[in-house]
N, CA, C, O and CB atoms as a CASP TS submission, in Angstrom:
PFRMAT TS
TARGET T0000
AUTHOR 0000-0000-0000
METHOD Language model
MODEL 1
PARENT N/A
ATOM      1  N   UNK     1      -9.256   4.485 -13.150  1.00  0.00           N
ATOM      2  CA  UNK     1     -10.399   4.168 -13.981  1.00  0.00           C
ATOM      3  C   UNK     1     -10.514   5.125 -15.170  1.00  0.00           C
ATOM      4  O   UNK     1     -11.105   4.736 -16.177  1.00  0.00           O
ATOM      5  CB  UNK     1     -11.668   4.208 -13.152  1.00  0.00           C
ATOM      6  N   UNK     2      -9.903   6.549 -15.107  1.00  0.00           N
ATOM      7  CA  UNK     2     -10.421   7.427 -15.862  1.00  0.00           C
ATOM      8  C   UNK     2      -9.098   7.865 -16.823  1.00  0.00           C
ATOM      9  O   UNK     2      -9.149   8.477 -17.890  1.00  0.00           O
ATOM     10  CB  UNK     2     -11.131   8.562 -14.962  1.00  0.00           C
ATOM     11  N   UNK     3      -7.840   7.343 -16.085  1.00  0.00           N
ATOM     12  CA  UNK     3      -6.279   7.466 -16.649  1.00  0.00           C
ATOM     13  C   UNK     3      -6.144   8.966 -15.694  1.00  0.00           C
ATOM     14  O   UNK     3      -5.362   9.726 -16.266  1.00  0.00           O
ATOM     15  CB  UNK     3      -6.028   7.637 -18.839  1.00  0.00           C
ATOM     16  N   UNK     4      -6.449   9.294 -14.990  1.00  0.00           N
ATOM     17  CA  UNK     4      -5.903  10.378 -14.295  1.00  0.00           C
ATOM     18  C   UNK     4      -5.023   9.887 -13.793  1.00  0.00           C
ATOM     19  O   UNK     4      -4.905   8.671 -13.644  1.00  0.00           O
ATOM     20  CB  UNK     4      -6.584  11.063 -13.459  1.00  0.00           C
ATOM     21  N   UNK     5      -3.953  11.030 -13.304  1.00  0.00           N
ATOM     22  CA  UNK     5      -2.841  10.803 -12.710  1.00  0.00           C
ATOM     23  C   UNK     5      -3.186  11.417 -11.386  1.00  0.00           C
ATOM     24  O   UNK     5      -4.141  12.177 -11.226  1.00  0.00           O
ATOM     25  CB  UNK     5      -1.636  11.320 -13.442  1.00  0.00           C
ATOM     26  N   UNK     6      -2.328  11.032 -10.419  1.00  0.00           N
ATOM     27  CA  UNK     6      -2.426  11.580  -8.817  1.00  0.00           C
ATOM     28  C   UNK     6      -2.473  12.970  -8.893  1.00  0.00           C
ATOM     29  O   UNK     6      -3.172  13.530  -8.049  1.00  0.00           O
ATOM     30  CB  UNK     6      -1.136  11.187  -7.802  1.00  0.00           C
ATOM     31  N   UNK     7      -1.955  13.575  -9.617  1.00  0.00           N
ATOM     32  CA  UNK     7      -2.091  14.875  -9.037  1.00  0.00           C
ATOM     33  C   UNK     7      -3.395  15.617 -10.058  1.00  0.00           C
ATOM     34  O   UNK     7      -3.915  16.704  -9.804  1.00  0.00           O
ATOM     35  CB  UNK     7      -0.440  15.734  -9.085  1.00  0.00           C
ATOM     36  N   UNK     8      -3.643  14.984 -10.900  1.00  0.00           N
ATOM     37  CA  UNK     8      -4.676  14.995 -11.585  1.00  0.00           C
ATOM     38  C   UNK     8      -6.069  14.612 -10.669  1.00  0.00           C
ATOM     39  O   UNK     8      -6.863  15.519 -10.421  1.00  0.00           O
ATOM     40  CB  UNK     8      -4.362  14.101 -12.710  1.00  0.00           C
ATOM     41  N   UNK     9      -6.273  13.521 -10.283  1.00  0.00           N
ATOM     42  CA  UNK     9      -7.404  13.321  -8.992  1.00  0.00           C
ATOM     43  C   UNK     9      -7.263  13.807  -7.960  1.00  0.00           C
ATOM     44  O   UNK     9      -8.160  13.624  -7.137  1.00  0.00           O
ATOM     45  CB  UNK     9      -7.638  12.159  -8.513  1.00  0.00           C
ATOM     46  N   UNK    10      -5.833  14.796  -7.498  1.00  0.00           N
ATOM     47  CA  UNK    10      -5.729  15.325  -6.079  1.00  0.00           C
ATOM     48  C   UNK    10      -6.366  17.124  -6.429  1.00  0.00           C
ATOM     49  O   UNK    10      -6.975  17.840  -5.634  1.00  0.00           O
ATOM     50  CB  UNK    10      -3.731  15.158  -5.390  1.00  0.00           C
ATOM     51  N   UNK    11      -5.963  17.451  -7.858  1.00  0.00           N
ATOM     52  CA  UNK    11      -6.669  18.503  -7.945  1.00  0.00           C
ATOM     53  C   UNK    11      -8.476  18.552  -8.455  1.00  0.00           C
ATOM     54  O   UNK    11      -9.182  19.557  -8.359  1.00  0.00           O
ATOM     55  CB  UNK    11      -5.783  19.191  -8.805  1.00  0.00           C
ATOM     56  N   UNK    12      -8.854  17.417  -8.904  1.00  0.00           N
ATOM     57  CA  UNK    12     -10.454  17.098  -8.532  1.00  0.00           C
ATOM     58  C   UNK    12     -10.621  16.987  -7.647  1.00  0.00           C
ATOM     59  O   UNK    12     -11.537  17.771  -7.396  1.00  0.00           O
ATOM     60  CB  UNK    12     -11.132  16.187  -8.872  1.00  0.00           C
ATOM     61  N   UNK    13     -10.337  16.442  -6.727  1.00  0.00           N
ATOM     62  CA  UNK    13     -10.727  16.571  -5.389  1.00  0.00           C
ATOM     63  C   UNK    13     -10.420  17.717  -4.714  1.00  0.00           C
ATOM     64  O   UNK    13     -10.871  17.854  -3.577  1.00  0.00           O
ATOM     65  CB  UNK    13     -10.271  15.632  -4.710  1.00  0.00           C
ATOM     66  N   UNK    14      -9.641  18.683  -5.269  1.00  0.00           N
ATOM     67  CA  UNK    14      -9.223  19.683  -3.976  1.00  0.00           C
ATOM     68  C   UNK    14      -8.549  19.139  -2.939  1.00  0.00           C
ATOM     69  O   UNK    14      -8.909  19.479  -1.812  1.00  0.00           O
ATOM     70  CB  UNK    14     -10.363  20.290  -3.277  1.00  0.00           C
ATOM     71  N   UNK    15      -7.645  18.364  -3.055  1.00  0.00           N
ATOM     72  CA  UNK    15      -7.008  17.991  -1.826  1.00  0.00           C
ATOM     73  C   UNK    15      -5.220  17.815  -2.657  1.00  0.00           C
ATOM     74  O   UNK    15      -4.868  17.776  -3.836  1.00  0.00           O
ATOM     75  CB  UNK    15      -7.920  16.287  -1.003  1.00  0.00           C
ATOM     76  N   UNK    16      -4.494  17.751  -1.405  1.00  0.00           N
ATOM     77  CA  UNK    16      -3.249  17.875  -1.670  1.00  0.00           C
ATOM     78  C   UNK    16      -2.617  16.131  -2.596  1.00  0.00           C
ATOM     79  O   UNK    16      -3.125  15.021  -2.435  1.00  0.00           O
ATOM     80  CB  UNK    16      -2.547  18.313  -0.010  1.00  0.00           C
ATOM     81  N   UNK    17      -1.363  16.500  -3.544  1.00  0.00           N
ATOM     82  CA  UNK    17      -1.733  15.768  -3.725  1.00  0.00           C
ATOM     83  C   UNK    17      -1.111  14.184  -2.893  1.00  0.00           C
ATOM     84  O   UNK    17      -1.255  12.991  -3.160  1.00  0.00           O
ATOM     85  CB  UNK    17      -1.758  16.094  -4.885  1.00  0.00           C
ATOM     86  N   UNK    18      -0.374  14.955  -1.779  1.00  0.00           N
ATOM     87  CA  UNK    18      -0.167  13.580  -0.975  1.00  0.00           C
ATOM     88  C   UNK    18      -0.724  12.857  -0.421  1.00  0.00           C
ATOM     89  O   UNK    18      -0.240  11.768  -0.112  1.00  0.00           O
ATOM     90  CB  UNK    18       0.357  13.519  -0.284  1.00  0.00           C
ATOM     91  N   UNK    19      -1.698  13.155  -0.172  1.00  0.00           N
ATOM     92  CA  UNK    19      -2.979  12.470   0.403  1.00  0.00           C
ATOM     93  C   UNK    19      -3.160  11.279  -0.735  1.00  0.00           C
ATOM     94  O   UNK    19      -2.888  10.111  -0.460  1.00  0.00           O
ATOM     95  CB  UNK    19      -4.462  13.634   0.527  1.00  0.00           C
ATOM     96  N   UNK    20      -3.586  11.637  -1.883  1.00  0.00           N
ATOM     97  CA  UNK    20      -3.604  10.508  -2.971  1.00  0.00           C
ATOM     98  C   UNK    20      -2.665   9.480  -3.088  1.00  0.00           C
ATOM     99  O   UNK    20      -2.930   8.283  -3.203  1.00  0.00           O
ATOM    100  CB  UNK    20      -3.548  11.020  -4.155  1.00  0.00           C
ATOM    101  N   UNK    21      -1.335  10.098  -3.046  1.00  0.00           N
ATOM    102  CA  UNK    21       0.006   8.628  -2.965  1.00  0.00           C
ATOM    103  C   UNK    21      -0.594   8.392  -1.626  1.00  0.00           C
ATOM    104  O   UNK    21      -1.677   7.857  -1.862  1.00  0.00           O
ATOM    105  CB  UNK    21       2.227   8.994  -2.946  1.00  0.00           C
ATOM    106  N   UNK    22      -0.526   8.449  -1.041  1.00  0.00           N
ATOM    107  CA  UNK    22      -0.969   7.704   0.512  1.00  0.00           C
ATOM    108  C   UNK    22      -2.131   7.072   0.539  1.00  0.00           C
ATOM    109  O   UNK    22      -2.098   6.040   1.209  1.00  0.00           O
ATOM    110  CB  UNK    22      -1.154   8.667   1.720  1.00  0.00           C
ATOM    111  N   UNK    23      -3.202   7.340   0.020  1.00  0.00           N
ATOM    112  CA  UNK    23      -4.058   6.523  -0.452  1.00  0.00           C
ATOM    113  C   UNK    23      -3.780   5.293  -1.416  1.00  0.00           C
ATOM    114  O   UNK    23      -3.973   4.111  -1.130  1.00  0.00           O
ATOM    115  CB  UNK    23      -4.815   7.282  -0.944  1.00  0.00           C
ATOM    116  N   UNK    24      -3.272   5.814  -2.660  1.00  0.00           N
ATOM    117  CA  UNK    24      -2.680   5.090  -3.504  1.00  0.00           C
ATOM    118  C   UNK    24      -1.701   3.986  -3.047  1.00  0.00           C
ATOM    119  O   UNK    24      -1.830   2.815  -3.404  1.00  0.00           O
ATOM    120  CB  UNK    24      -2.138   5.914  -4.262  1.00  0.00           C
ATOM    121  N   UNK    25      -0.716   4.426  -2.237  1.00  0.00           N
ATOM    122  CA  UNK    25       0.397   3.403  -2.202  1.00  0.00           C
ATOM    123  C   UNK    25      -0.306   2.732  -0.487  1.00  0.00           C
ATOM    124  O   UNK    25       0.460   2.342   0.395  1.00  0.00           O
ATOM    125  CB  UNK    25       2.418   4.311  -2.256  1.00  0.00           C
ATOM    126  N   UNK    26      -1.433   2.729  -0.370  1.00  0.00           N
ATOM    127  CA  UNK    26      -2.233   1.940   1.022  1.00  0.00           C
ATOM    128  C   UNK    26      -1.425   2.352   2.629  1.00  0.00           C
ATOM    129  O   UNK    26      -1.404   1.617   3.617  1.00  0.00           O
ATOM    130  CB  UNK    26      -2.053  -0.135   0.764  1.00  0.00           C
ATOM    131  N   UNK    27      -0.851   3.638   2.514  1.00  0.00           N
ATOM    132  CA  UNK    27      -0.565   4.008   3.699  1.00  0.00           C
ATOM    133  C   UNK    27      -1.519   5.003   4.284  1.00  0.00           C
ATOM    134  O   UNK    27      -1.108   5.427   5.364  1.00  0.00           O
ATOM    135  CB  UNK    27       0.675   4.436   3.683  1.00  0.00           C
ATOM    136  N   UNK    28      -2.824   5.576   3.854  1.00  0.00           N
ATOM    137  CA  UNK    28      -3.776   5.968   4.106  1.00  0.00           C
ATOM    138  C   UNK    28      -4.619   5.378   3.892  1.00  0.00           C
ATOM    139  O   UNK    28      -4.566   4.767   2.825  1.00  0.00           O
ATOM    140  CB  UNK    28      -3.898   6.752   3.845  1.00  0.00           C
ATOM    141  N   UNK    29      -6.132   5.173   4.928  1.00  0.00           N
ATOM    142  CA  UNK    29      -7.904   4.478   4.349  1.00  0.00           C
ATOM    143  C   UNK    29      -8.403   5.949   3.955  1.00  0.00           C
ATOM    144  O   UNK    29      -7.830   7.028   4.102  1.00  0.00           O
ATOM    145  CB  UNK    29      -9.297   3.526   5.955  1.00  0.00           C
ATOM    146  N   UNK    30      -9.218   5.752   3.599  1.00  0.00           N
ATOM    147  CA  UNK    30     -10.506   7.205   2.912  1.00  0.00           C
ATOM    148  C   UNK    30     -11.447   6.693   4.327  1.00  0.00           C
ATOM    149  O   UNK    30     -11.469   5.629   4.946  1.00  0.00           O
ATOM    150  CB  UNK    30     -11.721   6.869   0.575  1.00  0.00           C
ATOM    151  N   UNK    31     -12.074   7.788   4.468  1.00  0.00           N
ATOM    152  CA  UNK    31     -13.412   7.798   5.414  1.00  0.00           C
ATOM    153  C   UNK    31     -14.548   7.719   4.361  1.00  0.00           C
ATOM    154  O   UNK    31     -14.567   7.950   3.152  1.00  0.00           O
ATOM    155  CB  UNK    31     -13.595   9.294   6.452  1.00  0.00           C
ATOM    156  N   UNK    32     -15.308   7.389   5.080  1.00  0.00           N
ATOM    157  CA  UNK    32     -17.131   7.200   3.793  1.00  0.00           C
ATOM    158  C   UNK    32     -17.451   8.643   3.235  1.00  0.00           C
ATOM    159  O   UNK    32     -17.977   8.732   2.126  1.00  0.00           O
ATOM    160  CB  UNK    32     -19.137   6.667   4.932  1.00  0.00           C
ATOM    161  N   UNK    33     -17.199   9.595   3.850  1.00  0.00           N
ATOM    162  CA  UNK    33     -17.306  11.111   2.765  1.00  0.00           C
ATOM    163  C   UNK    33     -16.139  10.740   1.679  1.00  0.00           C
ATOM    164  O   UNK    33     -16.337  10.481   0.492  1.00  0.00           O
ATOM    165  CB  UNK    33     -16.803  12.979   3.745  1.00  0.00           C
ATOM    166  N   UNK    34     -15.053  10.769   2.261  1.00  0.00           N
ATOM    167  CA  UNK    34     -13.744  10.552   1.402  1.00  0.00           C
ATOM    168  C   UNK    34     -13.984   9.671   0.212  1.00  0.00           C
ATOM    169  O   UNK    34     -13.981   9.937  -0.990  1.00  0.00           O
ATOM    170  CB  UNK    34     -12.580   9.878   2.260  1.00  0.00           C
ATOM    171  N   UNK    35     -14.135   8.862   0.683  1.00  0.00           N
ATOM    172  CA  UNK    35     -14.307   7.380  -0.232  1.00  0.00           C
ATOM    173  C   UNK    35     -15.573   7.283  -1.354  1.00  0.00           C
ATOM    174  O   UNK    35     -15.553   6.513  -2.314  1.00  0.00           O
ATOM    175  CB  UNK    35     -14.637   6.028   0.938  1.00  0.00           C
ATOM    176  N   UNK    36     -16.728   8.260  -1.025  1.00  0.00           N
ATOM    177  CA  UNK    36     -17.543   8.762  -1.809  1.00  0.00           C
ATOM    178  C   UNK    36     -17.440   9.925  -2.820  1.00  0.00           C
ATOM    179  O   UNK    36     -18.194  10.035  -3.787  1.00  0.00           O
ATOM    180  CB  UNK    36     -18.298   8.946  -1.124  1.00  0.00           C
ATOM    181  N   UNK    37     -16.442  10.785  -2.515  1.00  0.00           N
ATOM    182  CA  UNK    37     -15.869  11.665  -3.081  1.00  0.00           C
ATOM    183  C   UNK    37     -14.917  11.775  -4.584  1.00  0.00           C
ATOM    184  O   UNK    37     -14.745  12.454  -5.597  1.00  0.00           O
ATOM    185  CB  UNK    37     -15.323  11.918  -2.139  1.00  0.00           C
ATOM    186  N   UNK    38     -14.399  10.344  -3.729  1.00  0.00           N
ATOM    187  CA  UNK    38     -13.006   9.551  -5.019  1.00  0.00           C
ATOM    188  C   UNK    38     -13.563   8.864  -6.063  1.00  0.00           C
ATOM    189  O   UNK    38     -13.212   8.897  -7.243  1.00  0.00           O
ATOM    190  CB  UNK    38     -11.880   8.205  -4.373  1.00  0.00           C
ATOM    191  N   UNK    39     -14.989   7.861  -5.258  1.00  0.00           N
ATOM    192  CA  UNK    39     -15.700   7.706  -6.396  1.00  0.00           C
ATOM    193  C   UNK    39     -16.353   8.280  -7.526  1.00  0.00           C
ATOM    194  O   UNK    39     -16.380   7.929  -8.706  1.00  0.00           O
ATOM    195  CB  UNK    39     -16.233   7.342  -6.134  1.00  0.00           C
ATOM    196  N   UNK    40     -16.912   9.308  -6.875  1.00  0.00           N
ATOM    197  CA  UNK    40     -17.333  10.604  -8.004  1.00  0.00           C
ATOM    198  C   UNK    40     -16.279  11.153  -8.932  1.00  0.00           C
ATOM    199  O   UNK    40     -16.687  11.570 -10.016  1.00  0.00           O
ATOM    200  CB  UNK    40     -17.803  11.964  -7.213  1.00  0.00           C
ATOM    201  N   UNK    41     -15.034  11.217  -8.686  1.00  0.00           N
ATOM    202  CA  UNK    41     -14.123  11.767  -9.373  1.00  0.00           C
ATOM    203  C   UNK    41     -13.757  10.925 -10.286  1.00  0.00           C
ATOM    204  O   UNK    41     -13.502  11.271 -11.440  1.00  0.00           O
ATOM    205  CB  UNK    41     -13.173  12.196  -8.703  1.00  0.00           C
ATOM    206  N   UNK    42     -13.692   9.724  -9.860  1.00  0.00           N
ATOM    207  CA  UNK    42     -13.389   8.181 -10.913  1.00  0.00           C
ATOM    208  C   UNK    42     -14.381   8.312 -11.606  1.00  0.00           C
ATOM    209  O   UNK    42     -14.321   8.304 -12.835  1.00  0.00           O
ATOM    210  CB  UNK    42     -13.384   6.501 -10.268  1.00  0.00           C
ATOM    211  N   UNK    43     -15.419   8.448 -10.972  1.00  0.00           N
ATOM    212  CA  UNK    43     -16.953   8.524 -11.918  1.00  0.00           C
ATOM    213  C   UNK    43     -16.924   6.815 -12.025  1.00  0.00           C
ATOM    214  O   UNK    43     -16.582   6.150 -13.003  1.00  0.00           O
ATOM    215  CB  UNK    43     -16.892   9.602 -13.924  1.00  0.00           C
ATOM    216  N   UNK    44     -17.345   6.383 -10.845  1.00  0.00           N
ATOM    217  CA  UNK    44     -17.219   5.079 -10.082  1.00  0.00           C
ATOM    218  C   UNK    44     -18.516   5.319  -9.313  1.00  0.00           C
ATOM    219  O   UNK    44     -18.611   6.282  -8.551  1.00  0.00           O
ATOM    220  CB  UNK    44     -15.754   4.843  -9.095  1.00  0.00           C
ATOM    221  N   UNK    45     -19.722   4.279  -9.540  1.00  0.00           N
ATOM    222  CA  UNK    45     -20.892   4.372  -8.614  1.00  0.00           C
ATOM    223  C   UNK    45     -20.416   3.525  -6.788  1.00  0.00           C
ATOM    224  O   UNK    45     -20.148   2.345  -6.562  1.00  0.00           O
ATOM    225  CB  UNK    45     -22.371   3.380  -9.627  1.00  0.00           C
ATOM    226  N   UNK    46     -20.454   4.238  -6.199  1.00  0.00           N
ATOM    227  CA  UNK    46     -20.002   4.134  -4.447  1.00  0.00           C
ATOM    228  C   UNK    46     -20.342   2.472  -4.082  1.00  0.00           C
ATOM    229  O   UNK    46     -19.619   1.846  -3.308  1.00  0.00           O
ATOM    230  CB  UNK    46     -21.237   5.417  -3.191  1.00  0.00           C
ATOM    231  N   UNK    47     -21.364   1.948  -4.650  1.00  0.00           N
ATOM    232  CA  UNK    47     -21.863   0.759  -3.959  1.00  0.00           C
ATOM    233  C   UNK    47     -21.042   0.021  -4.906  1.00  0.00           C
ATOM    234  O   UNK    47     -20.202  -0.749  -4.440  1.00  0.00           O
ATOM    235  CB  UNK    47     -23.544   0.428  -3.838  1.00  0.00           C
ATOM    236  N   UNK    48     -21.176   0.161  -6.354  1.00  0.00           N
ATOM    237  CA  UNK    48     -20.305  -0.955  -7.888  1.00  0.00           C
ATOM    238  C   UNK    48     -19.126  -0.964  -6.479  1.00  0.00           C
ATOM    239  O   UNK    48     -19.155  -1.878  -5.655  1.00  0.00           O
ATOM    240  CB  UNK    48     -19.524   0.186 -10.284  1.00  0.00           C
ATOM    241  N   UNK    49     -18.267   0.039  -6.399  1.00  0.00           N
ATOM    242  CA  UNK    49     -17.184   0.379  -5.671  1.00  0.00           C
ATOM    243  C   UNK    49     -16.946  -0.791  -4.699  1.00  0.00           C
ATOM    244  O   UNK    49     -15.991  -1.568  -4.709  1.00  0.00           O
ATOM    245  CB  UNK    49     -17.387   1.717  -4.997  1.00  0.00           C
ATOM    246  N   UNK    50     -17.890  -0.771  -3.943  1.00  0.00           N
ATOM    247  CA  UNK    50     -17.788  -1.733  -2.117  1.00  0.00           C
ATOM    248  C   UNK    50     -18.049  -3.504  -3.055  1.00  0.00           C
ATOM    249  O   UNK    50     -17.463  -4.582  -2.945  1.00  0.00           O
ATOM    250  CB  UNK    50     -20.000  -1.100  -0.320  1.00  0.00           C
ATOM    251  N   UNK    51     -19.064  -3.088  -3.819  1.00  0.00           N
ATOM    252  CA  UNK    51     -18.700  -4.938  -4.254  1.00  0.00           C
ATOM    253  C   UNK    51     -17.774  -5.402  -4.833  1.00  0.00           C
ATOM    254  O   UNK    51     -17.517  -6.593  -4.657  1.00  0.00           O
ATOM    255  CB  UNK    51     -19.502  -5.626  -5.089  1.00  0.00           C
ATOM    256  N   UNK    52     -17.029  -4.658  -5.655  1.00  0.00           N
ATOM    257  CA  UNK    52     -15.372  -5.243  -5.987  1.00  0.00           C
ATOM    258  C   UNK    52     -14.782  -5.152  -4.726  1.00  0.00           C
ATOM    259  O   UNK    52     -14.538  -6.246  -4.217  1.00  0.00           O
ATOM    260  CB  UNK    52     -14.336  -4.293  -7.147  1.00  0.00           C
ATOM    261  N   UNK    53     -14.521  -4.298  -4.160  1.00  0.00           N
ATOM    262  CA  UNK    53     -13.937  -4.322  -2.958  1.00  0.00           C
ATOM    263  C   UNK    53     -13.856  -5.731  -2.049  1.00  0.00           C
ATOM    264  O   UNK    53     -12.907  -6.436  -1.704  1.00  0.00           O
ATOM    265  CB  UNK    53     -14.624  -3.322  -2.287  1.00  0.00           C
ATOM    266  N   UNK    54     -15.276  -5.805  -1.833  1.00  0.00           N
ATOM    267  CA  UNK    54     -16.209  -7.214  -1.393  1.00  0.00           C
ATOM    268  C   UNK    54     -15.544  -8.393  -1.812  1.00  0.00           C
ATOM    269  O   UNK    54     -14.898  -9.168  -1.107  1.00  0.00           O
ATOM    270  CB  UNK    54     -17.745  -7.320  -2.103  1.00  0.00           C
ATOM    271  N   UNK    55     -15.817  -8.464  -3.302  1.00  0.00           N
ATOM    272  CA  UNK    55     -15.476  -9.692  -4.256  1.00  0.00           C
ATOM    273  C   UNK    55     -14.174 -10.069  -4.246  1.00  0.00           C
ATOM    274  O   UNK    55     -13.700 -11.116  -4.686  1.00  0.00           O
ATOM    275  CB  UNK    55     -15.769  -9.459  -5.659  1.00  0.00           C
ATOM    276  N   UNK    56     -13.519  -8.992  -3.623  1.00  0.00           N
ATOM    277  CA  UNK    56     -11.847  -8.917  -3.604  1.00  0.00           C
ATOM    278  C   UNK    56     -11.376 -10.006  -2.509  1.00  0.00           C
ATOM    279  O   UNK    56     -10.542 -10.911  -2.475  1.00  0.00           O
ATOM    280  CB  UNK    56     -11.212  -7.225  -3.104  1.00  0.00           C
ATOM    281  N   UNK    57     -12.341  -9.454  -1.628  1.00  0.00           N
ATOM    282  CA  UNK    57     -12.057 -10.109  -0.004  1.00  0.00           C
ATOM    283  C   UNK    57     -12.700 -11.500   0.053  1.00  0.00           C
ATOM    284  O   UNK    57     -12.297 -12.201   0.981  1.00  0.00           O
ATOM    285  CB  UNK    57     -12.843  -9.112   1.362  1.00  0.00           C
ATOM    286  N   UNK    58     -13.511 -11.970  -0.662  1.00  0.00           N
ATOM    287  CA  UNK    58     -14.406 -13.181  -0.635  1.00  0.00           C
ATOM    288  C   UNK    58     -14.022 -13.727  -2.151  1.00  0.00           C
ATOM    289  O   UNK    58     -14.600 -13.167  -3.082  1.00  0.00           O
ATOM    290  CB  UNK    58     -16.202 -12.790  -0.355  1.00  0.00           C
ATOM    291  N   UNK    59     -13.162 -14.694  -2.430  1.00  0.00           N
ATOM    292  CA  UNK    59     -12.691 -15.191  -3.861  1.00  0.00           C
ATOM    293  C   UNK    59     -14.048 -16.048  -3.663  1.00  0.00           C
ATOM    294  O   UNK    59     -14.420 -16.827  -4.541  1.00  0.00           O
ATOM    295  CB  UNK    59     -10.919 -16.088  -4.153  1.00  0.00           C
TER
END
């Protein structure tokens, strides 16, 4: 959302940055701290977040 790169959002977050390709490439889920966290860093509101998500799953 913001053009960061993985290791660019793995060092906003403080987390390594494999965790992000693993997120990224869908071999990891985020937990609801997690997943609230990523949003903040996207600078992505948490709920906007779950209704694309939503809208994704329900054409």
């Amino acid at each position: 959302m913001r053009g960061y790169s993985m290791r660019d959002l793995a060092d906003i977050l403080g987390e390594p940055h494999s965790l992000v390709q693993k997120t990224e490439n869908l071999e990891r889920r985020l937990d609801i701290y997690e997943y609230v966290q990523y949003c903040k860093a996207l600078g992505i509101d948490p709920k906007q977040g779950l209704a694309i998500l939503e809208s994704k799953d329900n054409p």
